[in-house]
Backbone as a chain_set.jsonl record, in Angstrom:
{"seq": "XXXXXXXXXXXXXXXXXXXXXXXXXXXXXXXXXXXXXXXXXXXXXXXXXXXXXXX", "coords": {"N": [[-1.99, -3.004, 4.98], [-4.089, -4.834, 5.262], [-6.579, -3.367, 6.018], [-6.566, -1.15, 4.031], [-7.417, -2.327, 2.164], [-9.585, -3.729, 2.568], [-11.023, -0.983, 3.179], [-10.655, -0.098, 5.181], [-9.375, 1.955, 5.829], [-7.967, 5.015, 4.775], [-5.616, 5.586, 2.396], [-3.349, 7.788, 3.017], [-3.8, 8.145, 5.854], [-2.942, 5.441, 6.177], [-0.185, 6.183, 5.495], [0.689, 8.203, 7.454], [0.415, 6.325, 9.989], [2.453, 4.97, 9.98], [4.399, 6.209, 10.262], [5.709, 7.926, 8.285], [6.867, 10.834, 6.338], [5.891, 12.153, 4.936], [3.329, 11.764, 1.626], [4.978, 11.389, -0.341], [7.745, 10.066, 0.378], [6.929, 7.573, 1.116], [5.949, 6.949, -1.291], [7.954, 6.234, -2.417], [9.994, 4.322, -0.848], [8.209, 2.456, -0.957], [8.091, 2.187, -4.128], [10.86, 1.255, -4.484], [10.665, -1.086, -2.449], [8.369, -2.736, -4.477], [8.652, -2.372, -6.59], [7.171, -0.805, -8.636], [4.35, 1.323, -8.725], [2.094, 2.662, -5.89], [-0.137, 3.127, -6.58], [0.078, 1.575, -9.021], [-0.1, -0.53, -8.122], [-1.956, -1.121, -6.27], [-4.266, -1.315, -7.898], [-4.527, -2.89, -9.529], [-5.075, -6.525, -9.803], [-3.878, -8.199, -7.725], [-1.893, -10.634, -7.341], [-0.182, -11.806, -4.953], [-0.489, -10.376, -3.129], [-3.375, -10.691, -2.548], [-3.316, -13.391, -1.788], [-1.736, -13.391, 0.538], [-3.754, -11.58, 2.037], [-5.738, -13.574, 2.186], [-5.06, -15.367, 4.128]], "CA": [[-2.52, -3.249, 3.659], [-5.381, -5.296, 4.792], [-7.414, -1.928, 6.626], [-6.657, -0.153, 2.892], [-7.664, -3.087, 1.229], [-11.098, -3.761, 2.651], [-11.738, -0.057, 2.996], [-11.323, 0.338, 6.357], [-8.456, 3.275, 6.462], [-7.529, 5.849, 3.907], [-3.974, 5.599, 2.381], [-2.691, 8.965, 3.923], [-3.9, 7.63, 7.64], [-2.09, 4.109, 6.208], [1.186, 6.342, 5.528], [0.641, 8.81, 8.488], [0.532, 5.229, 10.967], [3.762, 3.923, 9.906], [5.521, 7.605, 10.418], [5.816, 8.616, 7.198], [7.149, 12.147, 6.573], [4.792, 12.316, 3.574], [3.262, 10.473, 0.675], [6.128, 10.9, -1.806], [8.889, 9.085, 1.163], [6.328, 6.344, 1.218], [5.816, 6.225, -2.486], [9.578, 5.849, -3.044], [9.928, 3.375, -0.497], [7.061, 1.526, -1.974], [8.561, 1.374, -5.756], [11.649, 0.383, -3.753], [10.2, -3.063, -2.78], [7.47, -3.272, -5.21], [8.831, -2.053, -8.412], [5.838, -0.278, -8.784], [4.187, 2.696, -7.465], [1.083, 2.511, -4.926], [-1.357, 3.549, -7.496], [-0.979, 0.403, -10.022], [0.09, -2.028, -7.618], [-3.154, -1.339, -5.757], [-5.107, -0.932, -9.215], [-4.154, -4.318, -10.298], [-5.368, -7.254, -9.006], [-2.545, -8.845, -7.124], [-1.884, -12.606, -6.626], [0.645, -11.731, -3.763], [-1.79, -9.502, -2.123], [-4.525, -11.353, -2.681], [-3.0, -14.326, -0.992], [-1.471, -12.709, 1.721], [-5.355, -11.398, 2.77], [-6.821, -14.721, 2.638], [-4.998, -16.187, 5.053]], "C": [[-3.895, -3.897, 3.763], [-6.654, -4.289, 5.201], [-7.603, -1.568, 5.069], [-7.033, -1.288, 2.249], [-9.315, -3.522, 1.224], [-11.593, -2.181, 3.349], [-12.002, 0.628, 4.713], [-10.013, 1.639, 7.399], [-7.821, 3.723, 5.067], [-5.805, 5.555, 3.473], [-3.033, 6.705, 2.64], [-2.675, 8.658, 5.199], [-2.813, 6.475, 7.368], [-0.688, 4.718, 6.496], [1.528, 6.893, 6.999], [1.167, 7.859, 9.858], [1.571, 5.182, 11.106], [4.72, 5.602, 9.662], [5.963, 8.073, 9.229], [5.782, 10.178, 6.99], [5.736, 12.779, 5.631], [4.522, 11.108, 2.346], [4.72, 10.32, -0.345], [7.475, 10.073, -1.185], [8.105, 7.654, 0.507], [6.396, 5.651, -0.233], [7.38, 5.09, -3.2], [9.67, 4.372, -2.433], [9.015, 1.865, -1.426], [7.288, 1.326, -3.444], [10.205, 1.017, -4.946], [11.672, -0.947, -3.782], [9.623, -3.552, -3.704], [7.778, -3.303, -6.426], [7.948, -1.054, -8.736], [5.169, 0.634, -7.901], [2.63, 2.239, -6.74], [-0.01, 2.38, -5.933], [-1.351, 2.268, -8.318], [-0.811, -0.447, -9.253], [-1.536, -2.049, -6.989], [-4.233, -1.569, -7.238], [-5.088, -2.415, -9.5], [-4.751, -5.11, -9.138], [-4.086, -8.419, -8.624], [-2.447, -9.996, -6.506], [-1.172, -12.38, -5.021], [-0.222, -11.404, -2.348], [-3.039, -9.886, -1.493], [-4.518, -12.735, -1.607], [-3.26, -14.103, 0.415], [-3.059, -12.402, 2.623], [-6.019, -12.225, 3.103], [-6.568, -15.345, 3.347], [-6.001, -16.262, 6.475]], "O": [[-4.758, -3.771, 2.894], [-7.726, -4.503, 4.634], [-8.769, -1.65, 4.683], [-6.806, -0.928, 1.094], [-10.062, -3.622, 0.251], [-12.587, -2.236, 4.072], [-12.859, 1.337, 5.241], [-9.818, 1.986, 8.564], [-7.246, 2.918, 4.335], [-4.941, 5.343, 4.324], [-1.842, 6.464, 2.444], [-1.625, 8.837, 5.816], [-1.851, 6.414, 8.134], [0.037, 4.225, 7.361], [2.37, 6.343, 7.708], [2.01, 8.279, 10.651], [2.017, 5.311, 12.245], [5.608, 5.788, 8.83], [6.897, 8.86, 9.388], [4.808, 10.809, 7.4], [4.912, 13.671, 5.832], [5.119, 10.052, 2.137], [5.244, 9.336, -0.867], [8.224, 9.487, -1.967], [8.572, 6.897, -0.344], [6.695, 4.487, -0.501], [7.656, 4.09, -3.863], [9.505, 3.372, -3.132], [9.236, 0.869, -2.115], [6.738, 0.379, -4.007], [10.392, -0.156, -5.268], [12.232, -1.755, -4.523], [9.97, -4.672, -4.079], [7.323, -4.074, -7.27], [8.574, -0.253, -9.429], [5.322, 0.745, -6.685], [2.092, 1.289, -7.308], [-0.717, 1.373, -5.944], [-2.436, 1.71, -8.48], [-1.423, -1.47, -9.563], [-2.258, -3.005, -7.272], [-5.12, -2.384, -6.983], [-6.207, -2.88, -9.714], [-4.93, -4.73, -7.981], [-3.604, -9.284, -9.356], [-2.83, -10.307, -5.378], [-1.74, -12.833, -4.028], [-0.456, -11.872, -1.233], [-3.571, -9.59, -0.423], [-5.43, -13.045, -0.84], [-4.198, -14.34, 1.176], [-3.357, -12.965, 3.676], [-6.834, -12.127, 4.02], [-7.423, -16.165, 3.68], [-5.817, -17.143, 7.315]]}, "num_chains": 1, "name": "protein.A"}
């Protein structure tokens, strides 16, 4: 998340990394944990996320 976050890897290479069959496994997964699908969680500005990066 922090590569796709400062721009420094596409989110197909992000899914591709982590063995992902395709985007729509990943997406699922991803409203799974998040609630939320890739598209607004990234869209939004995210306290969690946001944190998490600044360490």
């Amino acid at each position: 998340m922090r590569k796709h976050e400062s721009h420094e890897i596409d989110l197909n290479d992000l899914i591709l990394m982590y063995n992902y069959y395709d985007r729509s496994h990943f997406t699922k997964d991803f409203k799974l944990f998040m609630r939320q699908s890739p598209k607004t969680y990234f869209k939004n500005n995210n306290l969690l996320l946001n944190e998490y990066l600044n360490k």
